[in-house]
C-alpha positions as CSV (number, residue, x, y, z in Angstrom):
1,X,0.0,0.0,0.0
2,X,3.2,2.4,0.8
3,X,4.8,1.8,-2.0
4,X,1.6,2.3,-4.2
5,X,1.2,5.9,-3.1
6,X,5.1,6.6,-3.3
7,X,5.2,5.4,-6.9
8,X,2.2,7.8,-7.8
9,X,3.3,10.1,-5.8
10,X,7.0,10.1,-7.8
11,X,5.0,9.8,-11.2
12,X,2.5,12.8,-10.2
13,X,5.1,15.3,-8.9
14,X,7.2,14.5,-12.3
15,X,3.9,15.4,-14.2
16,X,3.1,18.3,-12.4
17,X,6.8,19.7,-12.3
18,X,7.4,19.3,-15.7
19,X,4.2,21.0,-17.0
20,X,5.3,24.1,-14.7
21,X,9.1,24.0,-16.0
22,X,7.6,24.4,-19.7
23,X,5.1,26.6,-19.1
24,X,6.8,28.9,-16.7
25,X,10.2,28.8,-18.2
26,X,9.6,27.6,-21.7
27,X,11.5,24.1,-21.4
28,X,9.4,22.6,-24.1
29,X,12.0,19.6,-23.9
30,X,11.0,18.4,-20.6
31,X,8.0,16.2,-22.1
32,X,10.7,14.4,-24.0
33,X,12.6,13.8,-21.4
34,X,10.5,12.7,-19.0
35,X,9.1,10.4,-21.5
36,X,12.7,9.0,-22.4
37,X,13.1,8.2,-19.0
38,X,10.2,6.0,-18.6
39,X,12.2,3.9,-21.8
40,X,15.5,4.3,-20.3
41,X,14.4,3.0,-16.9
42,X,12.7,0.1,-18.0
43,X,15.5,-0.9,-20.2
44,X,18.0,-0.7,-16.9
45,X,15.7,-2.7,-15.0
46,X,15.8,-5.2,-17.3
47,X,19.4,-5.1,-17.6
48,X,19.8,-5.3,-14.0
49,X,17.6,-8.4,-13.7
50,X,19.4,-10.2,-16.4
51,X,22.5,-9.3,-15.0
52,X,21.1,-10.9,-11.5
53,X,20.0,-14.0,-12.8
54,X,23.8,-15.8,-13.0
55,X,24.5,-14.3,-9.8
56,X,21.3,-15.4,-8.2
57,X,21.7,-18.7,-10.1
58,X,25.1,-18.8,-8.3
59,X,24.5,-17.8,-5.1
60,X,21.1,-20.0,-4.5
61,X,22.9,-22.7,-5.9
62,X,25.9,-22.4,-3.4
63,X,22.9,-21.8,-0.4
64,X,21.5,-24.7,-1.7
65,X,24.2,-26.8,-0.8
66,X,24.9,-25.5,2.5
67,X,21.0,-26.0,3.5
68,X,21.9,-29.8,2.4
69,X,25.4,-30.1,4.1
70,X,23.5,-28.7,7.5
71,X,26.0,-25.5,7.6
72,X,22.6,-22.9,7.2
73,X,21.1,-25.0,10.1
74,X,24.7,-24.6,11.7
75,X,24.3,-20.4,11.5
76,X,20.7,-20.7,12.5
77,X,21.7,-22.0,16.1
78,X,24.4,-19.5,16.8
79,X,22.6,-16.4,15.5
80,X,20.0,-17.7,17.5
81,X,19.9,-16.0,20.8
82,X,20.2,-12.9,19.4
83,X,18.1,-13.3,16.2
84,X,15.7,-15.1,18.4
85,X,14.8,-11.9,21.0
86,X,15.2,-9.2,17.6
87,X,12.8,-11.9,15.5
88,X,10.8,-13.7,18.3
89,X,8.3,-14.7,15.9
90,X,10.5,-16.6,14.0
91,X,10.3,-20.3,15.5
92,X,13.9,-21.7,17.3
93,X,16.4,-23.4,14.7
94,X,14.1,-22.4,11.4
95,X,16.2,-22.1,8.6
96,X,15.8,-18.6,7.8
97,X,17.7,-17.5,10.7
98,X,21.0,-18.8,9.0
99,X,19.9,-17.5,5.6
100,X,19.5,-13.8,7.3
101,X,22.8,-13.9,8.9
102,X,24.8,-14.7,5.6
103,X,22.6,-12.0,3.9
104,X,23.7,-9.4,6.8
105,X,26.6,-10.6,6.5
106,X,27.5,-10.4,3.2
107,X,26.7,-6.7,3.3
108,X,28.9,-5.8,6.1
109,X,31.8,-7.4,4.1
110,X,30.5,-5.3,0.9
111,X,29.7,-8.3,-0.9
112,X,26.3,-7.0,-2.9
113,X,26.1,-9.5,-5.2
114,X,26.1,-12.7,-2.4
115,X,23.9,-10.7,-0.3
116,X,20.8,-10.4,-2.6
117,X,20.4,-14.0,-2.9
118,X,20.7,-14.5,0.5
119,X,18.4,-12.1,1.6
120,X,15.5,-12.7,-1.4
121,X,16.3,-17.0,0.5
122,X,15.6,-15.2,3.8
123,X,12.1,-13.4,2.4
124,X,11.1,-16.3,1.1
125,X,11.1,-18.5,4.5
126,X,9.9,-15.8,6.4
127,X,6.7,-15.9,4.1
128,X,6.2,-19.6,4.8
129,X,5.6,-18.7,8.7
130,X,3.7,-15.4,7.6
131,X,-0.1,-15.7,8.8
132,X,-1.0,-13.2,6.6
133,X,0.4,-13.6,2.9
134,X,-0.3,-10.2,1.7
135,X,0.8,-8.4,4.7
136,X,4.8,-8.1,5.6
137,X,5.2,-9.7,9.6
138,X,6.8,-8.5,12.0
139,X,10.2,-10.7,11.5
140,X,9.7,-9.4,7.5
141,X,10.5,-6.0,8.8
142,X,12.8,-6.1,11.0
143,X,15.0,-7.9,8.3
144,X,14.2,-5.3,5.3
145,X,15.0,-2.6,7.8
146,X,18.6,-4.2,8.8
147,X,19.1,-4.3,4.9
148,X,18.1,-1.1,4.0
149,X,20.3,0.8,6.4
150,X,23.1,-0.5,4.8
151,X,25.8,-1.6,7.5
152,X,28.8,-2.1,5.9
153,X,32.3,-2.6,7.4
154,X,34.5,-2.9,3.9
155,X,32.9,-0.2,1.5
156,X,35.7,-1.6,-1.2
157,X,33.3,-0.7,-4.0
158,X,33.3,3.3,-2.8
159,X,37.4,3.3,-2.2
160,X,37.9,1.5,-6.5
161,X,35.7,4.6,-7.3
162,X,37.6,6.7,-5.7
163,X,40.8,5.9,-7.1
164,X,39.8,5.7,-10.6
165,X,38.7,9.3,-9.5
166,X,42.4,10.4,-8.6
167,X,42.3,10.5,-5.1
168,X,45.2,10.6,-3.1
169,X,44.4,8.1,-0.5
170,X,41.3,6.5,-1.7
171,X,40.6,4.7,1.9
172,X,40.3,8.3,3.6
173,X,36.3,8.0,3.9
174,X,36.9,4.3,5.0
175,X,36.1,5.4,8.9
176,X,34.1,7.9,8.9
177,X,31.8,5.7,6.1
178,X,32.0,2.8,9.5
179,X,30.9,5.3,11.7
180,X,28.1,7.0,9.3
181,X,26.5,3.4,8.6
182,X,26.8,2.1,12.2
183,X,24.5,4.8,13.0
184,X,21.9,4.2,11.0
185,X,21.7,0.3,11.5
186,X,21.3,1.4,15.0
187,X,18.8,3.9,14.2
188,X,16.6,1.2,12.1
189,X,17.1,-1.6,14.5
190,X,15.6,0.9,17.6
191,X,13.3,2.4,15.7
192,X,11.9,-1.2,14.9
193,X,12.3,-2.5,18.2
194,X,10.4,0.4,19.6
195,X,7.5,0.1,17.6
196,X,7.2,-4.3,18.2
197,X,7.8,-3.7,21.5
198,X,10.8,-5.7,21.6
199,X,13.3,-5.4,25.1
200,X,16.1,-3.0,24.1
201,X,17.4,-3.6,27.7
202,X,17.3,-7.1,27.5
203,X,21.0,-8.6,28.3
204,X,21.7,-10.7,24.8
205,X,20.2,-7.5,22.6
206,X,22.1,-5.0,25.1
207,X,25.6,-7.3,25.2
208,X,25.4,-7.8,21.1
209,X,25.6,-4.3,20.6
210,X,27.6,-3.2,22.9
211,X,29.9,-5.8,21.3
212,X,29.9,-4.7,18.0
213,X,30.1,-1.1,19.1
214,X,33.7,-3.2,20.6
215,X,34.6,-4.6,17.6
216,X,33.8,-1.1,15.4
217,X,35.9,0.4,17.9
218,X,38.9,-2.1,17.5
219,X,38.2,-1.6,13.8
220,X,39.0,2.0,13.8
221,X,41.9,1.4,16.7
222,X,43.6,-1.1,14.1
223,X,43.7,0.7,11.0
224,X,45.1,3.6,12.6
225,X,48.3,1.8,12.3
226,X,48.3,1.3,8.6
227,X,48.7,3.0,5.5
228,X,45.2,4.4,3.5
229,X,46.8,1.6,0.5
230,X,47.2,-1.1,2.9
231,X,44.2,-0.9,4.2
232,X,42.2,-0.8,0.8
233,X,44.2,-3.9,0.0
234,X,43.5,-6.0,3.2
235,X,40.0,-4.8,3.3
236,X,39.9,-6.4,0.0
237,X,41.6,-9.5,0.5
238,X,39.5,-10.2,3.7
239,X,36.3,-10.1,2.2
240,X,37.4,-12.4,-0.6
241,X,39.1,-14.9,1.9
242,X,35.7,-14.6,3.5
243,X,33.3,-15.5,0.6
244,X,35.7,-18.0,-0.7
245,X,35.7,-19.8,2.9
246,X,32.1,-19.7,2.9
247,X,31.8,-21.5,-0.8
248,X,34.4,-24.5,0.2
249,X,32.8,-24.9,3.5
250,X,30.0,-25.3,2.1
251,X,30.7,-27.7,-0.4
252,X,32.8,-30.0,2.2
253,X,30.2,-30.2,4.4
254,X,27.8,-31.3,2.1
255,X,30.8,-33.8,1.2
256,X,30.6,-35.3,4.5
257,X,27.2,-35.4,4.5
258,X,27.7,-38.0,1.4
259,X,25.0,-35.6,-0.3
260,X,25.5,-35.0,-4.1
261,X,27.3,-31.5,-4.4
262,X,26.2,-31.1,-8.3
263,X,22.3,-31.8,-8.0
264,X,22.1,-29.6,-5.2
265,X,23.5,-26.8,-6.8
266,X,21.6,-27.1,-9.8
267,X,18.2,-26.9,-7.7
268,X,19.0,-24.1,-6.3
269,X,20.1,-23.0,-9.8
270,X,17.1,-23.5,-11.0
271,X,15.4,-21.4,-8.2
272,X,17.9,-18.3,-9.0
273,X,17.0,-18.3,-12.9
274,X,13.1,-17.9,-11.3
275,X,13.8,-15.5,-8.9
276,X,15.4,-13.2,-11.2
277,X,12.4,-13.6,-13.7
278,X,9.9,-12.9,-10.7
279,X,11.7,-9.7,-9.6
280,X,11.6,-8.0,-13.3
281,X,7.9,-6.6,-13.3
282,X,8.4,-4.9,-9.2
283,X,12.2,-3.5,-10.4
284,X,10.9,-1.8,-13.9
285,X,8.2,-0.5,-11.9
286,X,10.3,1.5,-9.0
287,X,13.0,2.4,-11.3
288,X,10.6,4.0,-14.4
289,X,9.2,6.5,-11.3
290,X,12.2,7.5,-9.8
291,X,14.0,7.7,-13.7
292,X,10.9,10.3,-14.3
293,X,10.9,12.1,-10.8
294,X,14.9,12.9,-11.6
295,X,14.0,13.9,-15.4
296,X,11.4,16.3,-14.5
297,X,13.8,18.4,-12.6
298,X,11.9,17.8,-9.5
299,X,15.3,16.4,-7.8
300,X,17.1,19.7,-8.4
301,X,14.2,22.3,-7.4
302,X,14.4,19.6,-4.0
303,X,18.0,20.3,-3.8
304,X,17.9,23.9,-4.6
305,X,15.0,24.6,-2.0
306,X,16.9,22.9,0.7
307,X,19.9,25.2,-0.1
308,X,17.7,27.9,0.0
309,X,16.5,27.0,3.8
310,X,19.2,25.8,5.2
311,X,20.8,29.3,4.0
312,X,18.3,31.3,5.5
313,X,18.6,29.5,8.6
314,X,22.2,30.7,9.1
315,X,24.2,27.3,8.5
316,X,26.5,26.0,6.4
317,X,25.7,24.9,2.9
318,X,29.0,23.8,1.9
319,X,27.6,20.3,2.1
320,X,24.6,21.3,-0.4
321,X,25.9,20.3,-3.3
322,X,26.4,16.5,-1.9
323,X,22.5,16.2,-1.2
324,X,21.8,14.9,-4.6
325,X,23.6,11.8,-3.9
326,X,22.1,11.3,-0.3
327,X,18.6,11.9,-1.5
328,X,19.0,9.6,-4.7
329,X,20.2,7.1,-2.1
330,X,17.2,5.4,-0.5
331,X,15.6,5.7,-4.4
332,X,18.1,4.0,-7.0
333,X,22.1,2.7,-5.7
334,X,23.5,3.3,-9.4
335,X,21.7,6.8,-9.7
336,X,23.6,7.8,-6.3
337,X,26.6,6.1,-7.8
338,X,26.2,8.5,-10.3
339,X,25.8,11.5,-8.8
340,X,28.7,10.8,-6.3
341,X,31.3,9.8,-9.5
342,X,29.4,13.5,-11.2
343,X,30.5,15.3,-7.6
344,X,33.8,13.9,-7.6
345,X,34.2,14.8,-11.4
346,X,32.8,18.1,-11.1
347,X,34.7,19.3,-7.6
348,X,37.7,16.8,-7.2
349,X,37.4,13.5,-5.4
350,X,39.8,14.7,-2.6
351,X,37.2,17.9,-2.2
352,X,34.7,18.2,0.7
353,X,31.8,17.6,-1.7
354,X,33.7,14.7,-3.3
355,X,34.7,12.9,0.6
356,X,31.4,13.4,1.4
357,X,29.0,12.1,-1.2
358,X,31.0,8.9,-0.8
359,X,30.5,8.8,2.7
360,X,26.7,9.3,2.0
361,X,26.8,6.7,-0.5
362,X,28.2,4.4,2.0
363,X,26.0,5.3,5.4
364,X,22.9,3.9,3.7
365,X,21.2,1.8,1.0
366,X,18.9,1.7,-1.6
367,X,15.7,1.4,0.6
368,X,12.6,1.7,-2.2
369,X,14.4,-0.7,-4.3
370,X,15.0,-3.4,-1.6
371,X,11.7,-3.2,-0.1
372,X,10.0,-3.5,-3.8
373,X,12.5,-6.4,-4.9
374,X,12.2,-8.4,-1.8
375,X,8.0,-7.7,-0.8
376,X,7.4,-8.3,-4.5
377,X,9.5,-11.4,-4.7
378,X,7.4,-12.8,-2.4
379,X,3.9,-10.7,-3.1
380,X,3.6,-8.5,-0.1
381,X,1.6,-5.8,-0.8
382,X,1.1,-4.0,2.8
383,X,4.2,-3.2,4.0
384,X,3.3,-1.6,6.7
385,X,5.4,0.6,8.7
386,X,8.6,-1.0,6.6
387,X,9.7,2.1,4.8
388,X,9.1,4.6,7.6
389,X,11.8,2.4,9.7
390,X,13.9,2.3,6.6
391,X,14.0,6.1,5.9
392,X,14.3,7.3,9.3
393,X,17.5,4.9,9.4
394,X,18.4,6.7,6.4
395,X,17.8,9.8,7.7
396,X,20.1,9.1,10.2
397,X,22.6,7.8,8.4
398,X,22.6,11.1,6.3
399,X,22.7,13.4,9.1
400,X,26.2,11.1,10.7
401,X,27.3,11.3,7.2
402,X,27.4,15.3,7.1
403,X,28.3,15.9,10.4
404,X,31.5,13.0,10.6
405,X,32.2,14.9,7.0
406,X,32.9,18.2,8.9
407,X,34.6,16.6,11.7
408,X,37.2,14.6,9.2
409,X,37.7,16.7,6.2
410,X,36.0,20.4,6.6
């Protein structure tokens, strides 16, 4: 139902903003535009979906044979006293507890492309204990919400952009992008606890955070003591030991289990192919009303207006010209990509503006498009309060961003 009044709402404002643009200022163009859009962003949906379906294929495939070797049912029991208080109405040991922590876990290490099978896995079990099939539960949310805020530990992708962008040390936004995405997983996570009711003060939930504040902490601590190209390389060699541990583990323990290694992974094969297929109509959708909302102009007159106010209200604006990026964020990851590569461009990657749209670009993720690739995957259509969570966590994760920004590099 959300998403239904934010993709009129996107496709309204683009209509009304462009008929004002040509017959205020005479942009006769605008029409064309907007209507090119709608072509354009259907085409990259597409694209993106067939470019999903070998990695989906892959991924599902590899998940597949971990269900079968008993290593997802392995993650399920030690996620589960925390998972189990944060999703209590999730039943002990189910399955989908092991798929969630690979999912959240694949996007703390920054590895996008394991994640989204992991997490579409995830959606899928947590529909099979849904009561109400059109209507995302409780557990549902909570999981969409720890996605969307984006917590990420090695932001590899945002330090390669960077230096093919010329900058000096290309791991300088490395911390402050920790600290910028911490906060809004924390954000998202309270926000959602508040509203189910769920025990922030309860021992496991309080020591688990507290813990990873720890490890955070020892994070930063550590990499004080190396260089900004070490630590681009290490960060990168990690996360590649990491997934490449998790894919021969996988298939050894399925080896011991005497189960057959091949026919597993082509079930789950199979599965990924269908996913990616089922995923096509909800991603064209999301993308062809954000593709119009930017093509009307309605992005920049946002942008501009906020200058305007934030101006008059006696601060500064030197972070202005970043919002683009921060606001694209929540709406479309490669438009934000974009925008942060035109920033960088435009003033210099070692700039203010440059540092800080990719410290934006790594405090949050693309909210609308997770929440309409994962509900529609499996045909919520009541989402609930899903994308308020998911917003305010990206609020929050935009606010850190600027203000860690000023603190580091202004």
């Amino acid at each position: 139902m959300v998403l239904n009044y934010i993709w009129i709402g996107l496709i309204l404002i683009a209509v009304i903003v462009g008929i004002v643009q040509a017959a205020v200022f005479g942009q006769a163009d605008i029409f064309n535009a907007i209507v090119n859009s709608t072509f354009d962003s259907a085409k990259t949906g597409f694209e993106i979906s067939l470019g999903l379906t070998g990695v989906l294929s892959l991924w599902l495939g590899i998940m597949k044979i971990g269900e079968k070797g008993g290593v997802v049912e392995g993650f399920s029991r030690v996620v589960q006293p925390f998972f189990g208080r944060i999703f209590p109405d999730v039943p002990k040991g189910h399955p989908a507890y092991g798929s969630m922590f690979m999912n959240i876990s694949a996007n703390m290490l920054g590895l996008d492309n394991a994640a989204t099978p992991m997490g579409l896995k995830a959606m899928q079990q947590l529909q099979e204990i849904n009561p109400d099939k059109n209507k995302a539960s409780n557990a549902m949310i909570m999981f969409l919400v720890l996605n969307t805020s984006g917590l990420t530990l090695i932001p590899v992708s945002v330090m390669v952009y960077r230096a093919q962008l010329g900058a000096a040390n290309p791991a300088d936004v490395f911390l402050p992008i920790l600290l910028a995405t911490y906060f809004s997983t924390l954000v998202g996570l309270l926000s959602v606890c508040i509203i189910q009711k769920i025990k922030i003060w309860d021992p496991v939930i309080l020591f688990t955070l507290l813990g990873l504040t720890a490890v955070i902490g020892g994070i930063l601590f550590g990499s004080t003591f190396m260089t900004q190209e070490a630590l681009t390389k290490w960060s990168t060699i990690i996360a590649n030991i990491i997934l490449l541990t998790v894919i021969v583990s996988f298939i050894i323990a399925a080896m011991v289990r005497k189960v057959n290694v091949y026919d597993a992974f082509i079930e789950g094969a199979k599965d990924g192919f269908h996913t990616a297929v089922g995923i096509i109509p909800y991603l064209i959708a999301i993308l062809v009303a954000i593709g119009m909302f930017r093509a009307s102009g309605a992005m920049d007159l946002l942008v501009n207006g906020m200058g305007w106010l934030f101006a008059a209200i006696g601060l500064n604006t030197d972070f202005v010209p970043a919002l683009p990026t921060a606001l694209m964020k929540p709406l479309s990851g490669s438009g934000a990509r974009g925008m942060m590569i035109d920033a960088m461009t435009q003033y210099g990657a070692d700039s203010f503006v440059g540092r800080l749209t990719c410290i934006l670009q790594g405090a949050t993720d693309t909210t609308f498009y997770i929440i309409a690739v994962y509900f529609g995957y499996v045909g919520i259509k009541d989402t609930r309060y899903a994308v308020l969570c998911g917003l305010l966590a990206d609020l929050a994760g935009i606010i850190a961003a600027i203000a860690i920004a000023y603190m580091f590099f202004h």
